[in-house]
LUMBATOR-197042 format. One record per residue (C-alpha): x, y, z. Coordinates in steps of 0.25 Angstrom, whole numbers. Each point is the difference from the previous one (the first is absolute). Last residue first. Layout:
<rs>
+-------+-------+-------+
|     X |     Y |     Z |
+-------+-------+-------+
|     X |     Y |     Z |
...
+-------+-------+-------+
</rs>
This chain:
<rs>
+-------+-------+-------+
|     X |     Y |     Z |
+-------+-------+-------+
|   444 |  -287 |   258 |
|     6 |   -12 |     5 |
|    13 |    -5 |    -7 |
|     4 |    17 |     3 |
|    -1 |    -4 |    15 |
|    11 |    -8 |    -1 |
|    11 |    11 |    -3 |
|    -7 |     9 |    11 |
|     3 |   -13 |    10 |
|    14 |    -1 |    -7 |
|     4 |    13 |     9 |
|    16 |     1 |     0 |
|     2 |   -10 |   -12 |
|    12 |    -5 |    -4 |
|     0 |    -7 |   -11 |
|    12 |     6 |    -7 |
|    11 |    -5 |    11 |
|     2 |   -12 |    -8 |
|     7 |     8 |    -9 |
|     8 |     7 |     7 |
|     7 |   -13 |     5 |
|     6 |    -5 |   -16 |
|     3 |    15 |    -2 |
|    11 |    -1 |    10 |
|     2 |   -15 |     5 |
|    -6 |    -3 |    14 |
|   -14 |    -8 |    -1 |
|   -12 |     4 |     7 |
|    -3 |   -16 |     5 |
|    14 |    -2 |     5 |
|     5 |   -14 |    -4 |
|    13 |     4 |    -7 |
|     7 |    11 |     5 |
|   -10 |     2 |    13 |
|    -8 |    11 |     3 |
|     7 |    12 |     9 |
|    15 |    -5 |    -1 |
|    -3 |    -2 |   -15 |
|    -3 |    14 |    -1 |
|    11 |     6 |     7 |
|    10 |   -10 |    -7 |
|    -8 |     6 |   -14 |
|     0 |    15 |     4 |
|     7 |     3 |   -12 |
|   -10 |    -6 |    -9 |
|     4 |   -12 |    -7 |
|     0 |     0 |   -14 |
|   -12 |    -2 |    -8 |
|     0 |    11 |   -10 |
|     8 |    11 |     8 |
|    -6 |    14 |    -7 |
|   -12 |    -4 |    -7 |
|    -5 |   -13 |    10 |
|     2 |    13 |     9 |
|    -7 |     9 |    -5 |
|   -12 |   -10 |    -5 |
|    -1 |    -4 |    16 |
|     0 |    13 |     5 |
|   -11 |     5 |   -11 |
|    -9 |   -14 |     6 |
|     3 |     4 |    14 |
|    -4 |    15 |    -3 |
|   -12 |    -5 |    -8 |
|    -4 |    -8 |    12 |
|     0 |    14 |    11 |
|    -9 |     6 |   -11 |
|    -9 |   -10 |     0 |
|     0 |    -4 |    17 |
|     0 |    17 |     0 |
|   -13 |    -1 |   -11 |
|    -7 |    -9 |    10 |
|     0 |     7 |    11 |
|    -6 |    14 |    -9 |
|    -9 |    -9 |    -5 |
|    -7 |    -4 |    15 |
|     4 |    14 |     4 |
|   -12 |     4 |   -10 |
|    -7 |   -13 |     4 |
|    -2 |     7 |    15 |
|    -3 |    12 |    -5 |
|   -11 |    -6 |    -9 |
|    -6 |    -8 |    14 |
|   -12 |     2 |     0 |
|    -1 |    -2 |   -16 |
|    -2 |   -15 |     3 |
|     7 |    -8 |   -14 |
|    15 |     2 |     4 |
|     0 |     2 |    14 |
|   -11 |   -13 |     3 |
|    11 |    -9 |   -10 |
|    12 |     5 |    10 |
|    -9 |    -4 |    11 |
|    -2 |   -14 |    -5 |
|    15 |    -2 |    -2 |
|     3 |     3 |    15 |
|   -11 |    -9 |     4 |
|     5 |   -11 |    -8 |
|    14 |     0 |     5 |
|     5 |    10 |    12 |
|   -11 |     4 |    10 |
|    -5 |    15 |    -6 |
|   -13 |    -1 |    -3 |
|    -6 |    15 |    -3 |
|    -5 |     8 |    11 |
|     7 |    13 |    -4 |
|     7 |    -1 |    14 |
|     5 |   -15 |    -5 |
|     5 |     4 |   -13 |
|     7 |    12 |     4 |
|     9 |   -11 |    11 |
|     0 |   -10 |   -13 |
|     8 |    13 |    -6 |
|     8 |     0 |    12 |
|     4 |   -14 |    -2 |
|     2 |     2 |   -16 |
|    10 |     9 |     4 |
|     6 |   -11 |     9 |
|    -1 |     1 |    15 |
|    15 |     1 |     5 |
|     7 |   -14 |     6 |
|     8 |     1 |   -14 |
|     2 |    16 |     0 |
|     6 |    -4 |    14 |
|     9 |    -9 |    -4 |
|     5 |     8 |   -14 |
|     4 |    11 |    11 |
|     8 |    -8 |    10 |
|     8 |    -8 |    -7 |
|     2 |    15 |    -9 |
|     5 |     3 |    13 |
|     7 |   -12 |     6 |
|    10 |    -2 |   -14 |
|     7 |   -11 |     4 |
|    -8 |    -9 |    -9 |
|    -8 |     9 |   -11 |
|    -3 |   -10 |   -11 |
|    -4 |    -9 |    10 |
|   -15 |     6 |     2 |
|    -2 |    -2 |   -13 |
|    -3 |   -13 |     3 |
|   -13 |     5 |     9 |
|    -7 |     0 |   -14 |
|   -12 |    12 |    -1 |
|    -7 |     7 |   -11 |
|   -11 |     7 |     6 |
|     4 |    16 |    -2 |
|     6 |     1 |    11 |
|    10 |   -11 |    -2 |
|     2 |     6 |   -12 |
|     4 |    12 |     2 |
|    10 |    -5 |    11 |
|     5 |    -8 |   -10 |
|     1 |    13 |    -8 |
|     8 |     6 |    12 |
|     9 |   -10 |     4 |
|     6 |     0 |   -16 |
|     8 |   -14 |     2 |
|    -6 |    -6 |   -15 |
|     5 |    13 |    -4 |
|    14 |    -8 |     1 |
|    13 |     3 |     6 |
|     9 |   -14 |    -1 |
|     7 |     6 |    -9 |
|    -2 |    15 |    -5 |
|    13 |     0 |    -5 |
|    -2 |   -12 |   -10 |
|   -10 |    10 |    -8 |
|    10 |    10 |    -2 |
|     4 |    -1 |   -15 |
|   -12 |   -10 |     0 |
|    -9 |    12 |    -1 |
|     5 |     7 |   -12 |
|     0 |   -14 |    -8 |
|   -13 |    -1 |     2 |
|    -4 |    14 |    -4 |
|    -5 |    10 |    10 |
|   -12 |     7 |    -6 |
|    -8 |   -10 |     6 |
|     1 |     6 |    14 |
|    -7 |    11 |    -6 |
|   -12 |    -9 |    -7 |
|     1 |    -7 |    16 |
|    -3 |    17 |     5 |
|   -11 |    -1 |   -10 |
|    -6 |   -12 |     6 |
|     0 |     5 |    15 |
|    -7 |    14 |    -3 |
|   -12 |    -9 |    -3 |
|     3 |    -4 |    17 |
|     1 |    13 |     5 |
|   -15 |     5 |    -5 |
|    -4 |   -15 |     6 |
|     4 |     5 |    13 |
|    -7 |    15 |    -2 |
|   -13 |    -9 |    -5 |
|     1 |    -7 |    13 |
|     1 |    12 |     6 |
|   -12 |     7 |    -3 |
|    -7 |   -13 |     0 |
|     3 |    -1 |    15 |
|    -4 |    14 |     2 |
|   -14 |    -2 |    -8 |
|    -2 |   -13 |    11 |
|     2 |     5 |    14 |
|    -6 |   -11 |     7 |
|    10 |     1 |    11 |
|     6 |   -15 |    -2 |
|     1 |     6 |   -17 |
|     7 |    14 |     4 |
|     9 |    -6 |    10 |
|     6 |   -11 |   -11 |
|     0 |    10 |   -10 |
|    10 |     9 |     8 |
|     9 |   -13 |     3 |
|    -1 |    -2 |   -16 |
|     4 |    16 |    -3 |
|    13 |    -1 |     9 |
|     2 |   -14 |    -6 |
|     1 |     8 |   -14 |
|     6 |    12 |     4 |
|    13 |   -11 |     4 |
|    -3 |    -9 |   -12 |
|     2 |    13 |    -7 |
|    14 |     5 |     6 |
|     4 |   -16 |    -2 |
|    -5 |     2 |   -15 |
|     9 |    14 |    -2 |
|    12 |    -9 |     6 |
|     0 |   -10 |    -9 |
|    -2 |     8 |   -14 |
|    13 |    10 |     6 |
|     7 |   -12 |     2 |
|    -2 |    -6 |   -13 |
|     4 |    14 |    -6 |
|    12 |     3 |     6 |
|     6 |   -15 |    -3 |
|    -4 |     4 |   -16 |
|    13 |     6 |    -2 |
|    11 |   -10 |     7 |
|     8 |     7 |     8 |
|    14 |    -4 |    -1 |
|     0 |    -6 |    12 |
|   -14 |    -6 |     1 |
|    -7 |     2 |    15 |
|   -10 |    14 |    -6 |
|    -4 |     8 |    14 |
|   -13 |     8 |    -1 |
|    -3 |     6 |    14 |
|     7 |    12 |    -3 |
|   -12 |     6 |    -7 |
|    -9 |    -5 |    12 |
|     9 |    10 |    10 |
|     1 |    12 |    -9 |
|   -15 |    -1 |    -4 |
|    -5 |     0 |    16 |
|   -14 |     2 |    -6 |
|    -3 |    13 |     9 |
|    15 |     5 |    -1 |
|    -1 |     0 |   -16 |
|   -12 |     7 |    -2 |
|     2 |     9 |    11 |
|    -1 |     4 |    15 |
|     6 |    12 |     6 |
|   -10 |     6 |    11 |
|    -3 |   -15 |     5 |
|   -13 |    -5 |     2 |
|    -8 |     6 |    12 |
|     1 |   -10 |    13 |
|   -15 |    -6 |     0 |
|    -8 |    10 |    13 |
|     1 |    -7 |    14 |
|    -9 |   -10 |     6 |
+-------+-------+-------+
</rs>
């Protein structure tokens, strides 16, 4: 095998991070421009390039907990729950936008939603939280088909950590065993590495809660309870009227809030 090609003679600041190209990469639809459209888009594009660092960090964990290797998956798990308290402030800037700012270019956005963010649901499939109907959010679309299907089929995160459970020697069969076994970590100081990963894993199921909760109030702040722009997308996914999740703006994230990515941990609090 040869030697790594030496970088280049002439790199810099600016040619490294590709800044010409992703300052260009910001294109406001309103005609006149409309101030705050700038912003928005800035606040969307900065949580796409951390949801992608972020799934980079969770596929890392994944091979870090199936090979036992406990203080680097704490390591990361702490960086992904670093990124997710920089979340809420970014919402307190998006807040900065008055109501009556947004709705100057609100109807352009149509029928573009966050709701359709491939990479955040990604995220979340991932992370545990999994409902195949999402799935028709991106019809016509083979790739992102493609990539949401296989992090469905993929182990969970809670998967690879029953995977560490099981070479620890703990119970890991889903149900009662598993809920014995996060008990045994939390009282038996054999395994105080293993319920230091334990909080870190429930501190990004808190942390990624608080976010839903910020993103609810923002929005209940900026549309009240109109429609999300995303509403024929939405309704198309889970049913105008009779879908269980809902479909109407604020009114669906809502219902979103009790989602839990590893309830087991949450349970095991009832019996220590």
């Amino acid at each position: 095998m040869g030697k790594a090609a030496p970088p280049p003679s002439d790199v810099t600041y600016s040619s490294y991070l590709k800044i010409p190209e992703l300052l260009e990469l910001q294109k406001v639809l309103s005609r006149p421009e409309s101030h705050d459209e700038l912003h928005f888009i800035i606040i969307h594009q900065v949580f796409e390039l951390w949801f992608k660092l972020m799934l980079f960090e969770a596929r890392a964990i994944a091979g870090h907990l199936d090979a036992g290797r406990v203080p680097d998956a704490v390591h990361l798990f702490k960086r992904l729950n670093a990124i997710l308290a920089v979340f809420l402030p970014q919402i307190e800037v998006i807040e900065t936008m008055k109501p009556t700012d947004f709705l100057k270019f609100r109807d352009l956005l149509k029928p573009a939603s966050g709701f359709q963010s491939l990479q955040f649901r990604e995220l979340e499939f991932l992370s545990g939280a999994r409902d195949e109907r999402y799935l028709k959010m991106f019809e016509g679309e083979a790739e992102a088909q493609g990539r949401l299907r296989e992090a469905m089929s993929a182990p969970s995160l809670w998967d690879h950590f029953r995977t560490l459970l099981k070479s620890r020697g703990l119970p890991s069969d889903a149900g009662a065993d598993e809920l014995k076994a996060i008990v045994r970590i939390y009282r038996e100081e054999t395994y105080a590495d293993v319920r230091g990963l334990c909080e870190e894993m429930i501190q990004y199921d808190k942390l990624f809660s608080l976010w839903r909760e910020h993103h609810v109030r923002m929005a209940e702040r900026m549309i009240g309870m109109k429609p999300g722009t995303g509403q024929k997308a939405v309704a198309y996914s889970f049913g105008d009227k009779a879908g269980p999740m809902g479909t109407m703006g604020v009114e669906y994230l809502q219902r979103t809030l009790s989602k839990r990515f590893f309830p087991v941990l949450w349970a095991a609090r009832s019996e220590l």
